[in-house]
Backbone bond lengths (Angstrom), bond angles and torsions (degrees), N, CA, C in turn:
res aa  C-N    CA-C-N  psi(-1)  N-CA   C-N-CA  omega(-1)  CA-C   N-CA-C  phi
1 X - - - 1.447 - - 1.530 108.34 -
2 X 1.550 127.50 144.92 1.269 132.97 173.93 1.390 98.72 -76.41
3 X 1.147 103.77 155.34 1.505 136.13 172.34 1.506 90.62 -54.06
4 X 1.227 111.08 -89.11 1.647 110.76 -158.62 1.867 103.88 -40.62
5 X 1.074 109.91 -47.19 1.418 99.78 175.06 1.446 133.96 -41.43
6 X 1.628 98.44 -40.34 1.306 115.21 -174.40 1.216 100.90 -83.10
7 X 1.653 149.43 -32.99 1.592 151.47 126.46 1.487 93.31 -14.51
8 X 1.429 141.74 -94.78 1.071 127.08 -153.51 1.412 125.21 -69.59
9 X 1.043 139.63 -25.86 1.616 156.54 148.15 1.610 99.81 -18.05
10 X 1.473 102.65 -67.49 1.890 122.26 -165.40 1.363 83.48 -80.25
11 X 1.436 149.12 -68.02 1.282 109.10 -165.18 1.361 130.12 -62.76
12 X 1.563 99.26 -18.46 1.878 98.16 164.86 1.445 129.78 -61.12
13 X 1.418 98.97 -31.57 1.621 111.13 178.99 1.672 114.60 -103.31
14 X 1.590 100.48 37.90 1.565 96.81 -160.15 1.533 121.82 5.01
15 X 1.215 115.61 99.37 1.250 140.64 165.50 1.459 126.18 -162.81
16 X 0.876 101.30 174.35 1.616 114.42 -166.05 2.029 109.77 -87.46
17 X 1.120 123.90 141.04 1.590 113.34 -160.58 1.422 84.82 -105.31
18 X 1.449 110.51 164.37 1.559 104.40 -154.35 1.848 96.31 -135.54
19 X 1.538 97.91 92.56 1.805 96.63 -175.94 1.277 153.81 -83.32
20 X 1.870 100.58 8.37 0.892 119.53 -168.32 1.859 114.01 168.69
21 X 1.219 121.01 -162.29 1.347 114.91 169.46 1.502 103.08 170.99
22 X 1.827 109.02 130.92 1.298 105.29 -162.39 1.815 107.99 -77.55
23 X 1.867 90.11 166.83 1.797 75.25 -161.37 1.858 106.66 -81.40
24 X 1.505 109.46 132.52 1.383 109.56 169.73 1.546 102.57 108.76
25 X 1.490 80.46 16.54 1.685 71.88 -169.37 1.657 105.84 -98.43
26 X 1.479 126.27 -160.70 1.483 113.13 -153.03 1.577 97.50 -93.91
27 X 1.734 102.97 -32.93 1.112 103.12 170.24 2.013 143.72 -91.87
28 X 1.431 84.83 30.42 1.278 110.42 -162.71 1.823 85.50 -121.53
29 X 1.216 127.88 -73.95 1.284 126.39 175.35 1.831 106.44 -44.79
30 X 0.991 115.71 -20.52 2.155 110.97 168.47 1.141 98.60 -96.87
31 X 0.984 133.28 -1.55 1.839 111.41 160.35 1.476 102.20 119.50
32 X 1.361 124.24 -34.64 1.532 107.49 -173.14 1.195 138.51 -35.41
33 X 0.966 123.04 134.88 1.892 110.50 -174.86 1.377 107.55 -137.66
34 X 1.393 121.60 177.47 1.453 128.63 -177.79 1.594 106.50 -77.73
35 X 1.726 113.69 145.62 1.173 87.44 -161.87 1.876 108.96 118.10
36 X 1.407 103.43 -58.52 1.759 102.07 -175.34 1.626 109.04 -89.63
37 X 1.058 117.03 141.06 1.986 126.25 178.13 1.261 104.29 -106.99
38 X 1.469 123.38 98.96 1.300 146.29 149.69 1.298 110.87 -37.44
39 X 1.628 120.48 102.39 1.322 138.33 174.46 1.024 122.89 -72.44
40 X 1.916 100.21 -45.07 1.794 112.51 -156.84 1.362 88.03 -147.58
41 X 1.412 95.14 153.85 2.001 123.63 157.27 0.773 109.83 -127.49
42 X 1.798 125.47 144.23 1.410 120.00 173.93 1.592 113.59 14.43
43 X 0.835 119.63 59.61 1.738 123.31 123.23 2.370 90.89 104.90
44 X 1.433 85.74 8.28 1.869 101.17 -171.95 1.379 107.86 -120.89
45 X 1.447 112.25 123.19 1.748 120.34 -175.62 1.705 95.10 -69.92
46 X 1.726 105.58 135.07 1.219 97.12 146.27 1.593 119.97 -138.12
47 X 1.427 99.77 133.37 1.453 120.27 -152.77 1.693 87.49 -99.60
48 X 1.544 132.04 -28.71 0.907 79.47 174.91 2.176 79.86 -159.84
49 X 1.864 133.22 -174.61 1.871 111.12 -166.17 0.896 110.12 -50.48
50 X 1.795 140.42 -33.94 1.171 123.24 -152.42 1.512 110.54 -66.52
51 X 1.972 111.88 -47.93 1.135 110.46 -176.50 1.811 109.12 -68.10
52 X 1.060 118.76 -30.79 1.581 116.99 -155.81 2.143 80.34 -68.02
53 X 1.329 119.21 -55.76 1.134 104.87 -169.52 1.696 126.11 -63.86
54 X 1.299 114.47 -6.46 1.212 143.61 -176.49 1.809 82.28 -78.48
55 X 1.523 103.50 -92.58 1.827 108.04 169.49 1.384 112.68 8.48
56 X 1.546 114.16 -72.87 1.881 124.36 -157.07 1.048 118.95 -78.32
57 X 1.619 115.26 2.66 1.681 96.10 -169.86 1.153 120.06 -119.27
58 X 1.484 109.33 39.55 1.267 131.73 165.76 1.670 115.21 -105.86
59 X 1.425 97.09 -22.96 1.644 96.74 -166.60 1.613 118.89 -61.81
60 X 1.447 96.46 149.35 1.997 117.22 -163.42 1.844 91.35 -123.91
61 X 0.903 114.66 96.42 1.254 123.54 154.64 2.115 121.93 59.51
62 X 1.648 93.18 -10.65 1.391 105.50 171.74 1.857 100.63 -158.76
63 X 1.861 93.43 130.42 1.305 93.54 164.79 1.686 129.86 -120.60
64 X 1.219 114.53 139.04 1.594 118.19 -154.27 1.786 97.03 -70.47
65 X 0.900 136.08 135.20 1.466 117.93 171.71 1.903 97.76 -124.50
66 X 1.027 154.37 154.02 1.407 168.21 173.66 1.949 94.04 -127.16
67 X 1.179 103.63 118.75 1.469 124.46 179.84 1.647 110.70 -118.96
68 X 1.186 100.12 160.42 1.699 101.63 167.51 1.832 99.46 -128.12
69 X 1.539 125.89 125.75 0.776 128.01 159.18 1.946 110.50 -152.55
70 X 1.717 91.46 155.41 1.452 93.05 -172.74 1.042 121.68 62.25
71 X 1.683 134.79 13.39 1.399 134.99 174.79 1.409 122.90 84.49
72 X 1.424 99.27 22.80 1.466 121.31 -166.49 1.727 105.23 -149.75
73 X 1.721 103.98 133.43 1.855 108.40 173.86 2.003 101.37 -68.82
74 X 0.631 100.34 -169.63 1.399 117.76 -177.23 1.633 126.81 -179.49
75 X 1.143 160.03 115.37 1.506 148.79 -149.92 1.771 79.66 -144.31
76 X 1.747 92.02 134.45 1.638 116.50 -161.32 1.373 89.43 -137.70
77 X 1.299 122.76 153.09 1.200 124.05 -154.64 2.023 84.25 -134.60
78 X 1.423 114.40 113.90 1.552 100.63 171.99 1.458 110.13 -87.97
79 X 0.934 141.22 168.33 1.749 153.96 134.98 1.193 114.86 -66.52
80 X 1.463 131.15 88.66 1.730 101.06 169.64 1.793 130.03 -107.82
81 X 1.370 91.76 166.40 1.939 87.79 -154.42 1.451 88.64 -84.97
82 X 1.635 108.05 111.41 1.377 114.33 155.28 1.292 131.91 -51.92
83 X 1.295 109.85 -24.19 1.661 118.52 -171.77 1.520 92.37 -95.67
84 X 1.499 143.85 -3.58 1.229 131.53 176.75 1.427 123.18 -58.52
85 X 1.139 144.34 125.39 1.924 130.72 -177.28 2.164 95.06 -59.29
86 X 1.084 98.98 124.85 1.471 110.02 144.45 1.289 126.33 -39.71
87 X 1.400 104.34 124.44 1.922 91.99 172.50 1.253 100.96 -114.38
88 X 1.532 121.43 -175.49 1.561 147.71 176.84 1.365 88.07 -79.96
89 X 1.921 89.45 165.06 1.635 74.96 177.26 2.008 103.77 -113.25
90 X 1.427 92.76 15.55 1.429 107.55 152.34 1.465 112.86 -75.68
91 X 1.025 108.90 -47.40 1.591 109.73 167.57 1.645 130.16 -40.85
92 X 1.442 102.50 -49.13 1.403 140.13 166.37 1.818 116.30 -46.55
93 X 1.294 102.53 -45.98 1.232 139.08 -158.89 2.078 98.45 -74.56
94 X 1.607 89.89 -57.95 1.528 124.93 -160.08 1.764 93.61 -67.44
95 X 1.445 108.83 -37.39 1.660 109.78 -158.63 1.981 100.50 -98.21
96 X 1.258 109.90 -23.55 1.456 114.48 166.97 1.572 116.22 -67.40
97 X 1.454 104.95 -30.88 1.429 118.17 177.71 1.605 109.84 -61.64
98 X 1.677 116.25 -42.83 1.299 113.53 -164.56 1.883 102.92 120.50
99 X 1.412 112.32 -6.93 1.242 124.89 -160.59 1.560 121.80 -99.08
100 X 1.408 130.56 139.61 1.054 122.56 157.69 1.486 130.09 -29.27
101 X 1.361 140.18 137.64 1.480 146.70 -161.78 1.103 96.97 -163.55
102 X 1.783 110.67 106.54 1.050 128.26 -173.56 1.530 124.99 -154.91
103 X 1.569 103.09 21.59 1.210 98.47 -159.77 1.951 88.86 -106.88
104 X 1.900 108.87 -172.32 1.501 105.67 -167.96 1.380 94.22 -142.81
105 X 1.769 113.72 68.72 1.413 124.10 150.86 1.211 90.79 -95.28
106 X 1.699 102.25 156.05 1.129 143.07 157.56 1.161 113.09 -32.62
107 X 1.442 157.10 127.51 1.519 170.23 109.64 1.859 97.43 -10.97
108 X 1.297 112.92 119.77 1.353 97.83 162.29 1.884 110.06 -115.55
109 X 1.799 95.92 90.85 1.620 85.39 178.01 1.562 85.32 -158.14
């Protein structure tokens, strides 16, 4: 599927289009893949970062995610590693790129 498609799909289903996922990460070990439009977080639609980051900053050791893929909802349950260091989300930004991430802002999640 093209990108822009997958942009227009999630804005039909207000949600978020889902482009990837770093490797090892919590949401990469539950299955998510490029391709799925993130509806919901813990139990909160997000249509579009502000809410999804609004969504995470409650989460305790598991986060509920509700996806749309294949023409079908789906609710995936992640694990996340508490003991993992937090990154920026410049950091975040830097390592999706292919890039060094090394800097020590604050994580906002």
């Amino acid at each position: 599927m093209k990108t822009s498609d997958l942009h227009a799909i999630a804005a039909t289903l207000g949600g978020l289009p889902l482009l990837g996922c770093l490797r090892g990460s919590p949401a990469e070990r539950a299955g998510l893949r490029y391709g799925d439009v993130v509806l919901e977080v813990n139990g909160h639609r997000t249509p579009d970062w502000a809410a999804y980051i609004d969504a995470i900053q409650n989460r305790r050791g598991v986060m509920t995610v509700r996806i749309f893929r294949d023409g079908n909802e789906r609710v995936i349950e992640l694990r996340l590693d508490d003991e993992a260091p937090r990154r920026t989300q410049s950091q975040l930004l830097r390592e999706l790129a292919g890039e060094s991430a090394d800097d020590n802002e604050p994580f906002l999640s």
